[in-house]
C-alpha positions as CSV (number, residue, x, y, z in Angstrom):
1,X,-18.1,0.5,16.9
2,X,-16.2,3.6,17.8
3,X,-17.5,6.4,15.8
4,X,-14.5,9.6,15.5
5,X,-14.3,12.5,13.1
6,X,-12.0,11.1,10.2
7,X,-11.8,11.5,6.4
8,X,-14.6,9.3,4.5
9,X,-16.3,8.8,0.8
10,X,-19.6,10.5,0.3
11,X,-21.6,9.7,-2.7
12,X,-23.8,12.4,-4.4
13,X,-26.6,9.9,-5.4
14,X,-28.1,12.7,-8.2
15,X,-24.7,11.8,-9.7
16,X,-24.4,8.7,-9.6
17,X,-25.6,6.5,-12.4
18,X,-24.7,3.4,-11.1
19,X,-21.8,2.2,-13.8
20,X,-20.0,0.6,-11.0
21,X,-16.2,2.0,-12.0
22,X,-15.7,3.0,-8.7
23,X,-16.5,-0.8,-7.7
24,X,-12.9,-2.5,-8.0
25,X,-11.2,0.4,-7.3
26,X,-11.9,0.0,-3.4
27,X,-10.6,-3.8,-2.6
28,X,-11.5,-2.6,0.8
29,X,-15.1,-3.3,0.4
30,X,-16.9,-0.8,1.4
31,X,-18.7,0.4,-1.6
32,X,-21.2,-1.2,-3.4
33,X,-24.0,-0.8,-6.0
34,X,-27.6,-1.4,-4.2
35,X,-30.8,-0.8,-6.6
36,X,-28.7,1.3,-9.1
37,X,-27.0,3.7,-6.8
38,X,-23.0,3.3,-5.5
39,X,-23.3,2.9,-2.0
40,X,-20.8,3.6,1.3
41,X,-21.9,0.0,3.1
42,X,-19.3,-0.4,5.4
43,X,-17.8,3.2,7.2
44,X,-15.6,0.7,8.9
45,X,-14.0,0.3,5.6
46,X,-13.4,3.2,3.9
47,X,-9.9,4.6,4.8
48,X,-10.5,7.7,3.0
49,X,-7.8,8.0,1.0
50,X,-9.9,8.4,-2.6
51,X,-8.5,5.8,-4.5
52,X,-12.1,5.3,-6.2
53,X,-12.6,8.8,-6.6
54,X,-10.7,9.2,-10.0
55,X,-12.8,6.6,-11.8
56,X,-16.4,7.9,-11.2
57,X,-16.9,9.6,-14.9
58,X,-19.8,11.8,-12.8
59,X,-17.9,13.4,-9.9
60,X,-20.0,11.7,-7.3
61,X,-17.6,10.8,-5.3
62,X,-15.9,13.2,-2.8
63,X,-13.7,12.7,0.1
64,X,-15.7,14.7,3.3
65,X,-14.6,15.2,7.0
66,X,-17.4,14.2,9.6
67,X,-17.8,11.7,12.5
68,X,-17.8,8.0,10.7
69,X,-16.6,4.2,12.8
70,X,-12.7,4.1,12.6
71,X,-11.1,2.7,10.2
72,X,-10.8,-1.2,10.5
73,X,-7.5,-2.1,9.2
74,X,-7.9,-5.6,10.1
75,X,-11.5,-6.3,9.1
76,X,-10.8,-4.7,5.6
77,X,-7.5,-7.0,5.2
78,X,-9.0,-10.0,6.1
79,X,-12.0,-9.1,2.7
80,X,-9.1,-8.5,0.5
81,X,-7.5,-11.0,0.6
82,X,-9.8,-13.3,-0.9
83,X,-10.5,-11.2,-3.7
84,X,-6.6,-10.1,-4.5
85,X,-7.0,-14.1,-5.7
86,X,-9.7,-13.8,-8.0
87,X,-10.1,-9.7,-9.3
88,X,-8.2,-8.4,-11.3
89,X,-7.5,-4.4,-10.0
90,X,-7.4,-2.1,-12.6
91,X,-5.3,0.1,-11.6
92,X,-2.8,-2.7,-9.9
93,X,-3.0,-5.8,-11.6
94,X,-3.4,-7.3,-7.8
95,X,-4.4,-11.0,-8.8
96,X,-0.7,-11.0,-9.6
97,X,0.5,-9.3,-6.7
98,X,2.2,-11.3,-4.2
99,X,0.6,-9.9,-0.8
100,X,-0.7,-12.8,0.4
101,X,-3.6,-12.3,3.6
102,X,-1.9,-9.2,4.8
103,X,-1.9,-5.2,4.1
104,X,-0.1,-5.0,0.7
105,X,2.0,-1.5,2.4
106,X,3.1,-4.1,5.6
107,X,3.6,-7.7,3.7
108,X,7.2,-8.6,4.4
109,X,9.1,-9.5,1.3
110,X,12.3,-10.6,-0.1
111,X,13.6,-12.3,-3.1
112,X,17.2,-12.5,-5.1
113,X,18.0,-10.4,-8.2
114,X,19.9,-13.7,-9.5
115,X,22.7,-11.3,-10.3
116,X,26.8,-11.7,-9.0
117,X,27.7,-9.0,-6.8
118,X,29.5,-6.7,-9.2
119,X,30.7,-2.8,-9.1
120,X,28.3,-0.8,-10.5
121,X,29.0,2.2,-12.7
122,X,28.0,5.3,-10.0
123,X,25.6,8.3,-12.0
124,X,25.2,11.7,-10.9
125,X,22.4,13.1,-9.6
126,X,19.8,14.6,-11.9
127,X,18.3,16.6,-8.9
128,X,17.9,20.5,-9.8
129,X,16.5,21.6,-6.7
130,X,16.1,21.9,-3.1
131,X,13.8,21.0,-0.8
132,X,11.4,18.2,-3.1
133,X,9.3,17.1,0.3
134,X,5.6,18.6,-0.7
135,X,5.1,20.0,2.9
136,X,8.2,21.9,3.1
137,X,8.2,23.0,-0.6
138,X,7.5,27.2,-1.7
139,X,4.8,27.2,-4.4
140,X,6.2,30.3,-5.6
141,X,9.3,28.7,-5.9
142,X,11.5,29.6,-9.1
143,X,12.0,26.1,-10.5
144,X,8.2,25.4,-10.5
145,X,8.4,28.4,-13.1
146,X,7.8,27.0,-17.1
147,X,8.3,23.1,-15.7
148,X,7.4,19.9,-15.7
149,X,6.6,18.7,-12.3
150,X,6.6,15.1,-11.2
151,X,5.1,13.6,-8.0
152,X,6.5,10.9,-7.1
153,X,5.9,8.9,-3.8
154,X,8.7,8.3,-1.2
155,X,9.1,4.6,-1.4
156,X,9.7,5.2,-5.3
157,X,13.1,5.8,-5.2
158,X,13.9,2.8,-3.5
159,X,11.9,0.6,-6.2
160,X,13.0,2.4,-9.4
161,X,16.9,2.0,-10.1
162,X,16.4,4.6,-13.1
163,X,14.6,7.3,-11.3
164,X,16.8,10.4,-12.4
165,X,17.1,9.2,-15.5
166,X,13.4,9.0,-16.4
167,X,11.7,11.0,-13.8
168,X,14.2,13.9,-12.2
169,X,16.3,14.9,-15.2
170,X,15.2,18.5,-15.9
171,X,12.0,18.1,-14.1
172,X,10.5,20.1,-11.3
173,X,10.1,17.3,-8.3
174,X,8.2,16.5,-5.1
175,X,7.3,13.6,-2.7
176,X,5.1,12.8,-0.2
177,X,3.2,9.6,0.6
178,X,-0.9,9.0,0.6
179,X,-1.3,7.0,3.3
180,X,0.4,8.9,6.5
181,X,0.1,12.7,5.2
182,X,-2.5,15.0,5.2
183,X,-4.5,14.6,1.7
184,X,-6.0,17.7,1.8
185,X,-2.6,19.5,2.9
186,X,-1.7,17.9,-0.6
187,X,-4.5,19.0,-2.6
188,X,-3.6,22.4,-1.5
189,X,0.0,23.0,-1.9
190,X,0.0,21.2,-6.0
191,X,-3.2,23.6,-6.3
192,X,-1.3,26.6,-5.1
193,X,2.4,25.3,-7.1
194,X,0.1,24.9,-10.6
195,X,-1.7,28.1,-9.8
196,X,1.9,30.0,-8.6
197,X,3.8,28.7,-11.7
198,X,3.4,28.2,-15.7
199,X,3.8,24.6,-14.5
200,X,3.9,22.9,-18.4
201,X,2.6,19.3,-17.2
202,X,2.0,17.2,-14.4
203,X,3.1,13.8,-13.8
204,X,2.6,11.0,-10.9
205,X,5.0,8.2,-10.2
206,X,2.9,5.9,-7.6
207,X,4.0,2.6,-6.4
208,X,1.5,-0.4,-7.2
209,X,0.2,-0.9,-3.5
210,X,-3.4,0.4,-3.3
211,X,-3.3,3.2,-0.7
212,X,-0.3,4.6,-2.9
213,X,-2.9,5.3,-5.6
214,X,-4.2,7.9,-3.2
215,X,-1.7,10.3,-4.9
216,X,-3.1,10.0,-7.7
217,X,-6.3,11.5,-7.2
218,X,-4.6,13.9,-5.3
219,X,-2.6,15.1,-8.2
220,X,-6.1,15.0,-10.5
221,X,-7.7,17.3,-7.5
222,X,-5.4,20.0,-7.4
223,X,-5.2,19.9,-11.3
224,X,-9.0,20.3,-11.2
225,X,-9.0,23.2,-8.4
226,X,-6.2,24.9,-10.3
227,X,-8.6,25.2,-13.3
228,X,-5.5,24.6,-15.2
229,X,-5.3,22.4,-18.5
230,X,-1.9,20.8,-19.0
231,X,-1.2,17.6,-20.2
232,X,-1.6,14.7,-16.4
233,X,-0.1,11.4,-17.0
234,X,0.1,8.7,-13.7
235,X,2.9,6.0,-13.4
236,X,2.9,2.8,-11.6
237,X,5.9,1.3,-10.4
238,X,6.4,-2.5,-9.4
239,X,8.2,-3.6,-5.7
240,X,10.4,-5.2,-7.4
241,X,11.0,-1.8,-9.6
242,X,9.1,-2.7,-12.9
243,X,7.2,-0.2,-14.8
244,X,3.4,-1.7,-14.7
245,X,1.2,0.6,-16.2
246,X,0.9,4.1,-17.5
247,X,-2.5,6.2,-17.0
248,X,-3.2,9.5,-18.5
C-alpha cells in the first residue's frame, strides 16, 4: 500500500500498561493489545484523528506526523460494521446507532418527527460575538476575557433545536469540525485563547459520530498545553438532536 506523510497514533510502550481503554475507543481497528502492550496493527486504519487518545490514563498515546499507508476509509468501514452490532462504544453507545455498513459521518438518513406542521414561536439569538469559526477567531479577543467557552462542532446546530438556550447564552463560542480541519491548527488556537484570556471553563458539544469525538481530545490537549486548571466538561449530541451523554 501507498505509504504518504499523514497524521497517525504512536504508542510510548514504557507507558503503556496494557489496560486496554484505548481498545473500544478506535472501532476502526487498528489498535490492539499483543503480549501486554497496545499496539498500532493496521497504519491503514488509523485516521489520526485521536479519538483513543483521551482514554489512555498513562499518556501513551500521541498523535505524530511521519510517512504511514493512507488511510483506508473503505477497509476500516467494512470492520466496523460488524462490531457497531455487537460493542457497545463508550463514548457513543454505537450498538444502538443506526449506521448500518457505512461511515457513520456519510450514512444517509431520514425519519418523521410525528409532529403536524405548526408555527413555531421564533427566539432570538443568544449569540454575543463575532466571528465563532475557530480558524478565523483572535485569541486575544475581548469576549474570551473572564468566560465560559464552548466548542461546539458545526453539524451541532443543525441537531440541537435548543442550542442558544443551553450552549450560547452568555457563553464565549467557537466551531470547527475534527474530521476535515487541521487538528493541530486546533490544538493551537484553544491553547493560545485559554492562555490569552482568564477563560473560567471549557466546554465541548460533539455530535455522536466517532470522528466527531476528535474534538474532544482536541479541547483536553490545548487544556493540557495551556497548563491551565478550569473546570472541562464534553457533550454528546444525538442525529436526531437528543442529549446522550455528558463527560467531564
Amino acid at each position: 500500500m501507498t505509504k504518504i506523510k499523514r497524521k497517525i497514533i504512536k504508542i510510548d510502550e514504557e507507558k503503556c500498561d496494557g489496560c486496554g481503554l484505548c481498545i473500544p475507543n478506535c472501532p476502526e481497528g487498528a489498535l490492539q493489545i499483543v503480549d501486554g502492550k497496545a499496539k498500532l496493527v493496521k497504519e491503514s486504519f488509523c485516521d489520526g484523528l485521536g479519538a483513543c487518545l483521551g482514554e489512555c490514563p498513562n499518556g501513551a498515546l500521541t498523535i505524530e506526523e511521519k510517512e504511514a499507508e493512507e488511510f483506508d476509509d473503505a477497509g476500516a468501514i467494512a470492520h466496523m460494521s460488524p462490531l457497531l452490532n455487537h460493542l457497545e462504544h463508550p463514548n457513543a453507545h454505537v450498538s444502538r446507532l443506526p449506521w448500518g455498513s457505512t461511515c457513520p459521518s456519510t450514512q444517509i438518513l431520514h425519519w418523521e418527527n410525528g409532529e403536524e406542521e405548526k408555527e413555531e414561536p421564533r427566539i432570538g439569538s443568544e449569540l454575543r460575538q463575532w466571528p465563532v469559526q475557530l480558524h478565523l477567531v483572535s485569541p486575544q479577543a475581548p469576549y474570551f476575557e473572564n468566560a465560559e467557552l464552548v466548542l461546539i462542532a458545526d453539524c451541532v446546530p443543525f441537531a440541537y433545536a435548543n442550542l442558544h438556550a443551553d450552549f450560547i447564552k452568555g457563553k464565549a463560542v467557537v466551531i470547527g469540525c475534527p474530521k476535515f480541519d487541521d487538528v493541530d491548527a486546533y490544538i493551537d488556537k484553544i491553547e493560545q485563547i485559554l492562555k490569552s484570556s482568564d477563560i473560567e471553563s471549557l466546554k465541548v458539544v460533539n455530535m455522536e459520530v466517532p470522528c466527531c469525538y476528535g474534538f474532544v481530545h482536541i479541547a483536553r490537549e490545548a487544556l493540557k498545553r495551556s497548563g491551565k486548571d478550569i473546570p472541562f466538561e464534553a457533550v454528546t449530541i444525538g442525529i436526531r438532536g437528543e442529549k446522550i451523554e455528558r463527560a467531564a
